[in-house]
C-alpha positions in Angstrom: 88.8 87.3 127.0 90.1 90.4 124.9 86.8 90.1 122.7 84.6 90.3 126.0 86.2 94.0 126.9 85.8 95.1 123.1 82.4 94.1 123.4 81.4 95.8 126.6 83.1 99.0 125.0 80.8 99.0 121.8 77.8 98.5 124.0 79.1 101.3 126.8 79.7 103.5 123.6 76.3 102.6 121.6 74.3 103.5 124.8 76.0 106.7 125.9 75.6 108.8 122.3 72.8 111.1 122.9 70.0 110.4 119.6 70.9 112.7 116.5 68.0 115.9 116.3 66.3 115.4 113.3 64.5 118.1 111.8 60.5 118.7 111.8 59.3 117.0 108.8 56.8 119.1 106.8 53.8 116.9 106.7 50.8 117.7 104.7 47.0 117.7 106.5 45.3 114.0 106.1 43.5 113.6 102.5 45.6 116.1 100.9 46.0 115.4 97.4 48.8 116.0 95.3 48.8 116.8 91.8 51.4 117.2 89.2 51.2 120.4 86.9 48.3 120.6 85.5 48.7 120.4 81.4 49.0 123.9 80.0 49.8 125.9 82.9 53.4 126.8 83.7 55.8 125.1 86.2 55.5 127.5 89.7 59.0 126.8 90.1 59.5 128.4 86.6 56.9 131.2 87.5 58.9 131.3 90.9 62.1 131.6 89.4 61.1 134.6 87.0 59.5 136.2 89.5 63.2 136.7 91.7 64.9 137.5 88.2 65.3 141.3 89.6 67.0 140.2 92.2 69.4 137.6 90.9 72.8 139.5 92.0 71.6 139.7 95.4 72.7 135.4 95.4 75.3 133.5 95.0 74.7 130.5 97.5 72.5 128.2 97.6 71.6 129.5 100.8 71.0 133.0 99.8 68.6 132.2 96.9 66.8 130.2 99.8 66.6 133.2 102.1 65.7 135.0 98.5 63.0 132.3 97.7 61.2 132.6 100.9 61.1 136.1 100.9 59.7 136.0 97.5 57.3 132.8 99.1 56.3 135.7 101.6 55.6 138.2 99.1 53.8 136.2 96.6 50.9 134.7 99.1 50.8 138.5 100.5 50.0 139.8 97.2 47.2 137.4 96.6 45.8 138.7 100.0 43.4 141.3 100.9 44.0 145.1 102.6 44.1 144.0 106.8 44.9 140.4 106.1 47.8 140.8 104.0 48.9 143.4 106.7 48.6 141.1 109.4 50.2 138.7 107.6 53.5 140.2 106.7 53.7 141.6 110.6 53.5 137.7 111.7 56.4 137.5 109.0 58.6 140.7 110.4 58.3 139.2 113.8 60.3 135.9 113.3 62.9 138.2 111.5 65.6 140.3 113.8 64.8 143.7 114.4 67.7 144.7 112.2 66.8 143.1 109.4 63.1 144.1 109.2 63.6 147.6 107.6 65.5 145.6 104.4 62.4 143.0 104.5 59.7 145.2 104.2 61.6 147.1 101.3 62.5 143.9 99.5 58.8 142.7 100.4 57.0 145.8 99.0 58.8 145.8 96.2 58.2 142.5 95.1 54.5 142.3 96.1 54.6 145.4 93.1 56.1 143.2 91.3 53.6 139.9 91.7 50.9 142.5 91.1 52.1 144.4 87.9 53.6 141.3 86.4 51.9 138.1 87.5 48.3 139.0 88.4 46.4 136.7 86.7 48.5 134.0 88.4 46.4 133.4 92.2 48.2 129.9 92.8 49.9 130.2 96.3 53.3 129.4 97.1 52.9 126.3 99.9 57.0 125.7 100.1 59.6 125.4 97.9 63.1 123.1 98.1 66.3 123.9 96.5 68.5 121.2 95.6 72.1 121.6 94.5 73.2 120.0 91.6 76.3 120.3 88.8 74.8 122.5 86.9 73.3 124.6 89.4 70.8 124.9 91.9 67.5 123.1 91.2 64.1 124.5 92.6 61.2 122.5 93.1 57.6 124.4 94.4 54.8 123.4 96.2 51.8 124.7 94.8 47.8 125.2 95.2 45.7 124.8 92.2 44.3 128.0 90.4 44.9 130.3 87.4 48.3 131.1 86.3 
């Protein structure tokens, strides 16, 4: 009789949880191809990395160098773009940011779309996303790629 009750408990209790969220998977467009690094051209989470050297005090979470990464993401694929374009581009960019924050954005921005065009120019890959994954020794940064010079 007893095992009945604990039965009907575990099935009340199985049907009354609400599903976990789970998180948008970033899924890639049908027939895209994937390909490793190309022999001879440099890592672009090495080039990546290099790139936010400047600003390396500014983390010291793993979340900060993300918020640093996709800033830097921002200001990479801006860089590659064109007068109007790029422009309308990093407004779509300000507006998902708070108000407050969007004065410190377009410095940091600015400053590294300099950057990407003084120091990295004849790279045009663009930056398609970028994971960071903590380990022991350190965060590990992995980047999403297109093919191109660099």
């Amino acid at each position: 009789m007893g095992s009945r009750k604990k039965k009907k408990k575990r099935d009340r209790k199985k049907r009354a949880r609400p599903p976990k969220p789970r998180l948008p998977q970033h899924r890639l467009p049908e027939g895209t191809v994937i390909v490793e690094t190309p022999a001879g051209t440099r890592k672009m989470s090495e080039v990546l990395l290099e790139f936010v050297e400047p600003y390396s005090d500014a983390w010291e979470t793993d979340e900060e160098l993300r918020k640093l990464l996709t800033l830097a993401l921002v200001a990479w694929n801006a860089a590659l773009m064109s007068g109007g374009v790029r422009d309308q581009f990093l407004q779509d960019m300000e507006t998902a940011m708070p108000p407050e924050a969007r004065p410190t954005m377009r410095a940091i921005v600015a400053g590294m779309i300099q950057r990407k065009l003084t120091h990295f120019a004849s790279n045009t890959r663009s930056i398609i996303d970028f994971q960071v994954t903590p380990t022991p020794e350190g965060p590990h940064v992995s980047v999403a790629s297109t093919l191109g010079s660099g």
